[in-house]
N, CA, C and O atoms as a GROMACS GRO file, in nm:
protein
  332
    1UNK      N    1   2.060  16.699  -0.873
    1UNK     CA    2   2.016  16.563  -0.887
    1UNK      C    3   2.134  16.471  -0.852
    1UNK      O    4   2.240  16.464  -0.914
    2UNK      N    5   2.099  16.400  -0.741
    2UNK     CA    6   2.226  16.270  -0.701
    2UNK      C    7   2.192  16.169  -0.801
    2UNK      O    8   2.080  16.137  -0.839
    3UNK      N    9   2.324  16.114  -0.843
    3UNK     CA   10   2.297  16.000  -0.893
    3UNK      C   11   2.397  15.907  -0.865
    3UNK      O   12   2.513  15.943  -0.847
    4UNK      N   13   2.347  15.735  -0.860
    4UNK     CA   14   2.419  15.649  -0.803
    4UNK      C   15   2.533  15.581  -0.877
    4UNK      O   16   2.494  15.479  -0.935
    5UNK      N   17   2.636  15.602  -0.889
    5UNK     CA   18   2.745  15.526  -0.933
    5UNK      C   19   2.776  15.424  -0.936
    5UNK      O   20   2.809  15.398  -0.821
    6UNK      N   21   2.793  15.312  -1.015
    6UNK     CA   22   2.819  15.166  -0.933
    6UNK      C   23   2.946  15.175  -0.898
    6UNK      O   24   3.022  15.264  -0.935
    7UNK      N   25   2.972  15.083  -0.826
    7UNK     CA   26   3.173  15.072  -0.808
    7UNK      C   27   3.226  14.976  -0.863
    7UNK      O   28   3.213  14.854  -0.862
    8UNK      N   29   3.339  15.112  -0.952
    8UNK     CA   30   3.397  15.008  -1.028
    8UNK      C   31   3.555  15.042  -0.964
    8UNK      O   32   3.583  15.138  -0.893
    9UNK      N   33   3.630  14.953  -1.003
    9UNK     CA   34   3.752  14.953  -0.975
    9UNK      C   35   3.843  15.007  -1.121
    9UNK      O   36   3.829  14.969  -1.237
   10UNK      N   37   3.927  15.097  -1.072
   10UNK     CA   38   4.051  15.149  -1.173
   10UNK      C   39   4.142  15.042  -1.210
   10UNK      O   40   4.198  14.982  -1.118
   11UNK      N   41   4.167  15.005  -1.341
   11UNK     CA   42   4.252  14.940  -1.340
   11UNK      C   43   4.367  14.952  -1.476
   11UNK      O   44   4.358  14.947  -1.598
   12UNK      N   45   4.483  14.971  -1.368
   12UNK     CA   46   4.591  15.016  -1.506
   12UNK      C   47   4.688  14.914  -1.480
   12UNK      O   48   4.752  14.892  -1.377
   13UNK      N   49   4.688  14.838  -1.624
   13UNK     CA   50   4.847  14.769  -1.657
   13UNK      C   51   5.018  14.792  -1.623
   13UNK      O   52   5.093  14.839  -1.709
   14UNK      N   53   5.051  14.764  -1.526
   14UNK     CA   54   5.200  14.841  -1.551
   14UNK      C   55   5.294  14.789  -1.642
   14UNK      O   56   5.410  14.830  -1.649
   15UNK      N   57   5.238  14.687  -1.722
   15UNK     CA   58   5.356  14.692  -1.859
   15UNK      C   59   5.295  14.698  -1.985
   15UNK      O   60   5.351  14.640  -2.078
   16UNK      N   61   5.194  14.755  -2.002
   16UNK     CA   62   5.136  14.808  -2.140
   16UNK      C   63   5.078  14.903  -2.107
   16UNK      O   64   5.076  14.973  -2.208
   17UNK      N   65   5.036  14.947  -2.040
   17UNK     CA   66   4.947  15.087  -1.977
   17UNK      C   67   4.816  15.086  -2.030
   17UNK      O   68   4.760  15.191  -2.059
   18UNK      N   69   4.762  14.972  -2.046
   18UNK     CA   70   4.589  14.947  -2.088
   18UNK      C   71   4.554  15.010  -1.927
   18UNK      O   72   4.611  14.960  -1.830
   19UNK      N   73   4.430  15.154  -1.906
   19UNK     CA   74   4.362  15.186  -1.867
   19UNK      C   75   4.255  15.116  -1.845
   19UNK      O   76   4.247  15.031  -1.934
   20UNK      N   77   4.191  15.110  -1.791
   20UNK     CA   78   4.006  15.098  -1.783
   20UNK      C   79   3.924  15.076  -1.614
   20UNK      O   80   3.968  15.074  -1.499
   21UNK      N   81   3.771  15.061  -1.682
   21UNK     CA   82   3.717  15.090  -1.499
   21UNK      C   83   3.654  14.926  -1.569
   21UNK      O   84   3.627  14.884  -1.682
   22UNK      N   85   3.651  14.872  -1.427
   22UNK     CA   86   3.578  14.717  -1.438
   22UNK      C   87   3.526  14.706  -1.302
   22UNK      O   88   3.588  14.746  -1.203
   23UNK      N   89   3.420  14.656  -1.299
   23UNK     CA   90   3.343  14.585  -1.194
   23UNK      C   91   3.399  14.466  -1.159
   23UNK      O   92   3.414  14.362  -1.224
   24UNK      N   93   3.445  14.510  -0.982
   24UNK     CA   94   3.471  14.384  -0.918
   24UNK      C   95   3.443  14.413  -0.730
   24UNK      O   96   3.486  14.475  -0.633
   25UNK      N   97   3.331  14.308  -0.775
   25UNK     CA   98   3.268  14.280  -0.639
   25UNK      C   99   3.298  14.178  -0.550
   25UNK      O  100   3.292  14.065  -0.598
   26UNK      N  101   3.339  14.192  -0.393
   26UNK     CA  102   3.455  14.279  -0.391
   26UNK      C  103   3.620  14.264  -0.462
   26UNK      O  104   3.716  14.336  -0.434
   27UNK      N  105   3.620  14.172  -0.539
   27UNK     CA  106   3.757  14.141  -0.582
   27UNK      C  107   3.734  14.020  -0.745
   27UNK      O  108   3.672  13.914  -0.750
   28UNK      N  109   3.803  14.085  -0.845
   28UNK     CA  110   3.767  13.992  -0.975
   28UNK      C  111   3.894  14.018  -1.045
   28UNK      O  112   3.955  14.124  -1.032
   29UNK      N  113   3.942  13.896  -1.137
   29UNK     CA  114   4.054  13.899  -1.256
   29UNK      C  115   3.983  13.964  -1.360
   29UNK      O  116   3.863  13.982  -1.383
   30UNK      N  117   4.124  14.006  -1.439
   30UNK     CA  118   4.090  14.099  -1.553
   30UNK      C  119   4.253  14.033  -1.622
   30UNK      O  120   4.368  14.052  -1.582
   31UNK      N  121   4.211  13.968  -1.715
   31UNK     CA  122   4.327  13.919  -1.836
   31UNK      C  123   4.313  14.040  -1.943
   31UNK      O  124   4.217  14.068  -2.014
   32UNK      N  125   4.449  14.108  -1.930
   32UNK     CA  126   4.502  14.279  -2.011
   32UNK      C  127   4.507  14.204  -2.173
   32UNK      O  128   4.505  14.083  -2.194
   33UNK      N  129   4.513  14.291  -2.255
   33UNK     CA  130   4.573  14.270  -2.391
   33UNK      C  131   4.699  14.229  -2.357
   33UNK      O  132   4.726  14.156  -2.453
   34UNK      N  133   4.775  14.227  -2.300
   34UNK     CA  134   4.966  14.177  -2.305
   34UNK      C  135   4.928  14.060  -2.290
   34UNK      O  136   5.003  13.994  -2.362
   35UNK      N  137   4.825  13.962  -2.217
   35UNK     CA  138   4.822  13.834  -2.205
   35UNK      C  139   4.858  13.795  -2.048
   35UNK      O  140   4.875  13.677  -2.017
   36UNK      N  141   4.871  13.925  -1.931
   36UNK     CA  142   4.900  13.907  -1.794
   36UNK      C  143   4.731  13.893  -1.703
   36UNK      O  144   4.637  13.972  -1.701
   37UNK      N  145   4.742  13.822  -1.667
   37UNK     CA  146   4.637  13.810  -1.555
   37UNK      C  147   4.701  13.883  -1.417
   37UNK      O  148   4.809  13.860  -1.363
   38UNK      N  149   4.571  14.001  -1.369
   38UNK     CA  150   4.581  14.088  -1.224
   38UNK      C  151   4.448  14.060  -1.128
   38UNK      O  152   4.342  14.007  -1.161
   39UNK      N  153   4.466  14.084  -1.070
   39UNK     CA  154   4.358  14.070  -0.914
   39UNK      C  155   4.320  14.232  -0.903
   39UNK      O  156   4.389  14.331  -0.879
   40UNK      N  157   4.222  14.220  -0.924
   40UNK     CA  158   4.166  14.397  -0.892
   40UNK      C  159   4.044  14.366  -0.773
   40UNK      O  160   3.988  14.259  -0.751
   41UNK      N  161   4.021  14.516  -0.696
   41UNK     CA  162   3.929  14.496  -0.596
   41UNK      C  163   4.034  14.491  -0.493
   41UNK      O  164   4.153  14.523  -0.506
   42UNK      N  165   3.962  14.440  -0.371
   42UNK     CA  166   3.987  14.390  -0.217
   42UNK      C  167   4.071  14.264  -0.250
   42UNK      O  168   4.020  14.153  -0.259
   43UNK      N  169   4.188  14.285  -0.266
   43UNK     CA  170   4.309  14.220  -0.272
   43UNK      C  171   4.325  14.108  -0.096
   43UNK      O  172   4.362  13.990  -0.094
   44UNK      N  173   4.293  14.175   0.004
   44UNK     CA  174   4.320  14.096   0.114
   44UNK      C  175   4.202  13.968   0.155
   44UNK      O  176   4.219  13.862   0.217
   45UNK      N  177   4.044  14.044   0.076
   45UNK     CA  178   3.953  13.955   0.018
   45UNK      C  179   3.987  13.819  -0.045
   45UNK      O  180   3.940  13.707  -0.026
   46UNK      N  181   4.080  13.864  -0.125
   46UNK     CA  182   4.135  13.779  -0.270
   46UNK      C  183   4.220  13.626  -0.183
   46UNK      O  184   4.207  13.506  -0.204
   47UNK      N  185   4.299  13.698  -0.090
   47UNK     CA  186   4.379  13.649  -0.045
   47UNK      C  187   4.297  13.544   0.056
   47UNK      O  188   4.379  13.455   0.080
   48UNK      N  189   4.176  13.516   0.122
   48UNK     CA  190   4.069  13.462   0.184
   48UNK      C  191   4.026  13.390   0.150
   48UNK      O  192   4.005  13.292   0.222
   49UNK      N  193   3.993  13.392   0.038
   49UNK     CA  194   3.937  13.270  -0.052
   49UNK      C  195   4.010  13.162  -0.049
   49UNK      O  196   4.132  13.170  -0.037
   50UNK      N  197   3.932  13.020  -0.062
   50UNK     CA  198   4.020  12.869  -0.131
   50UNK      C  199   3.984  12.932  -0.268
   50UNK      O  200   3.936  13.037  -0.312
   51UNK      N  201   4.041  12.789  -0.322
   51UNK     CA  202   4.108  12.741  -0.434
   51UNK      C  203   3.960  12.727  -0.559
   51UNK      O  204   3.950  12.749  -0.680
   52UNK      N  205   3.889  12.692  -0.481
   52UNK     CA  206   3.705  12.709  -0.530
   52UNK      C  207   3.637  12.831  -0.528
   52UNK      O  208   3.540  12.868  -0.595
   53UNK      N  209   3.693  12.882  -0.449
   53UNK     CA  210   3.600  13.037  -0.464
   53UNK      C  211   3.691  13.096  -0.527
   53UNK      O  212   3.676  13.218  -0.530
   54UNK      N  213   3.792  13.052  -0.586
   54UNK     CA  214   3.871  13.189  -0.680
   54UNK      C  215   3.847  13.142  -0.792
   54UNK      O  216   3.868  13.238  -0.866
   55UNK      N  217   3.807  13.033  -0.872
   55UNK     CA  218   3.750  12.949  -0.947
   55UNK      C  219   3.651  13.031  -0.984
   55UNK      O  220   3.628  13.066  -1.099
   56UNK      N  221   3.571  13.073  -0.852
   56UNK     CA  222   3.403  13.124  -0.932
   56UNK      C  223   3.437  13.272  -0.934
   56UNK      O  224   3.340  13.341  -0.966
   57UNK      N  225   3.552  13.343  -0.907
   57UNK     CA  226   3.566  13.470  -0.932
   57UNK      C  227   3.531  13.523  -1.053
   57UNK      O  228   3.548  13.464  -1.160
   58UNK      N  229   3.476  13.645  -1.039
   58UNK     CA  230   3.416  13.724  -1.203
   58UNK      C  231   3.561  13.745  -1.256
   58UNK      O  232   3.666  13.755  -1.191
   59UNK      N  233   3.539  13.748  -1.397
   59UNK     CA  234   3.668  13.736  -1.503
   59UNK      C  235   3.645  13.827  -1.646
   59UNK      O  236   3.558  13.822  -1.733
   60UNK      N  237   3.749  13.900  -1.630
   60UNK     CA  238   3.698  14.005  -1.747
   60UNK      C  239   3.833  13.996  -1.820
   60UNK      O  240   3.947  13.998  -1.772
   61UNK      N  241   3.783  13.984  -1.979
   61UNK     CA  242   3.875  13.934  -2.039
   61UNK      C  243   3.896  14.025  -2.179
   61UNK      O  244   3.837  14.019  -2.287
   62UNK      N  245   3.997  14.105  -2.135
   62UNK     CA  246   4.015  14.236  -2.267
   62UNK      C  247   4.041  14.186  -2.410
   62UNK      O  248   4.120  14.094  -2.433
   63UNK      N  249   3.968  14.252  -2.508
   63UNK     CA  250   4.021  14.178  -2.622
   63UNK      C  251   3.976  14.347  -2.699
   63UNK      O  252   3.875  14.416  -2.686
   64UNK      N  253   4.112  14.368  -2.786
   64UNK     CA  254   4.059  14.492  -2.860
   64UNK      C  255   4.046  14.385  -3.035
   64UNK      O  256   4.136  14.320  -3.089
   65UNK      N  257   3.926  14.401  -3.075
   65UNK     CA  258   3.949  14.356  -3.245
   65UNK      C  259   3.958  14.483  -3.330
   65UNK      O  260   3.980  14.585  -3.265
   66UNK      N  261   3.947  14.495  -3.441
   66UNK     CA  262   3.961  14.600  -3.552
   66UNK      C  263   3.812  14.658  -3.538
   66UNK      O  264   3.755  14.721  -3.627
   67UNK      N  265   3.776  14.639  -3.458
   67UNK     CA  266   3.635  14.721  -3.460
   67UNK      C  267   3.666  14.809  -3.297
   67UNK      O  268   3.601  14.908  -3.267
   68UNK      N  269   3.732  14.773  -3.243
   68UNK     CA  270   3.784  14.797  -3.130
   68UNK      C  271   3.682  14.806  -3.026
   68UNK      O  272   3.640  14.913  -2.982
   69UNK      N  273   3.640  14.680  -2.986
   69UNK     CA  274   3.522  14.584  -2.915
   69UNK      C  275   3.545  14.579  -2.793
   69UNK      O  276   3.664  14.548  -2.793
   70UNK      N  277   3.516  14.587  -2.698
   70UNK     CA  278   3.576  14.515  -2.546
   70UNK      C  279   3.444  14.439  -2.493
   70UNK      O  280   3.329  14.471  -2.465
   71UNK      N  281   3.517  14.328  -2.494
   71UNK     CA  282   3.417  14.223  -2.430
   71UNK      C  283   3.425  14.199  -2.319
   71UNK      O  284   3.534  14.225  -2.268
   72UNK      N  285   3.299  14.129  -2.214
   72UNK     CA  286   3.316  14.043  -2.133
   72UNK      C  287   3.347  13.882  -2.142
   72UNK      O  288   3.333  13.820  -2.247
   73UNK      N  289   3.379  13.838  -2.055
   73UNK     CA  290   3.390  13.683  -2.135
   73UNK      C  291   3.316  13.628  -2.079
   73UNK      O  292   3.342  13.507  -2.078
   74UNK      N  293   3.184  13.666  -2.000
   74UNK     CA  294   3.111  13.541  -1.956
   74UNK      C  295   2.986  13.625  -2.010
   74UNK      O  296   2.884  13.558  -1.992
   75UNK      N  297   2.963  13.731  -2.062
   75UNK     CA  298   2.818  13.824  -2.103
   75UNK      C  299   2.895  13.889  -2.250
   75UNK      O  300   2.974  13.984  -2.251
   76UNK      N  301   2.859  13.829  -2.340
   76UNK     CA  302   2.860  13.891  -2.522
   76UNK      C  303   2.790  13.980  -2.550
   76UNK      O  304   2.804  14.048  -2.652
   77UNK      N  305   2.676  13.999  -2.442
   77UNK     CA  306   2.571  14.089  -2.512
   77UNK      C  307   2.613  14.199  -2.476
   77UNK      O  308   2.597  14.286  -2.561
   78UNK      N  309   2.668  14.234  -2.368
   78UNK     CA  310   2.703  14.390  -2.285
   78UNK      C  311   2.880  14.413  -2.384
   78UNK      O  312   2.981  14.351  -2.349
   79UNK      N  313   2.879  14.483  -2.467
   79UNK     CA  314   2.993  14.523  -2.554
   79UNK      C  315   3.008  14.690  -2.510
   79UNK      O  316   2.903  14.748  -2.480
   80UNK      N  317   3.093  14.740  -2.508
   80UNK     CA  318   3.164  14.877  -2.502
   80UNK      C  319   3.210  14.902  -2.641
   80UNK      O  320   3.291  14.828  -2.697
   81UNK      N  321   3.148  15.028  -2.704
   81UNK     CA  322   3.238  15.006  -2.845
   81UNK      C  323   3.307  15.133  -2.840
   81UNK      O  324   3.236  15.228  -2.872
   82UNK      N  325   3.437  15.162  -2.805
   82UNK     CA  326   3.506  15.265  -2.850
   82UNK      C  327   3.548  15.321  -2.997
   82UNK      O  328   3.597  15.255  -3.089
   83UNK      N  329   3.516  15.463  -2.994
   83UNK     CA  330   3.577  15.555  -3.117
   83UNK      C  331   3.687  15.611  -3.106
   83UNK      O  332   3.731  15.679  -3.199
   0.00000   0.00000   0.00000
């Protein structure tokens, strides 16, 4: 049985080593727990855009709480809950 994968992009911190896979079509920010904003995806994409279309770029915004939650920041309802 094939089954379809979406594409997500790998994305690892190089100064805290937060792991994770995030959707970015073709290119979206992801603000880490350290408080650094990265460009994941089609980076030369990234680089194409004005100043308005990076504005409307998708934005994923890590937050671990004591329940250890990971949110999106523009969709509350879609939560990941790690054990």
């Amino acid at each position: 049985m094939e089954m379809d994968i979406p594409l997500t992009d790998l994305f690892w911190c190089p100064l805290c080593g937060y792991r994770g896979l995030f959707k970015a079509e073709p290119a979206a920010y992801v603000k880490c727990i350290c408080g650094r904003w990265w460009v994941i995806g089609d980076y030369e994409y990234f680089l194409s855009l004005t100043r308005e279309e990076r504005k409307e770029m998708k934005k994923w915004d890590i937050n671990l709480f004591s329940d250890h939650r990971e949110l999106n920041s523009h969709t509350f309802v879609q939560a990941a809950t790690y054990s």
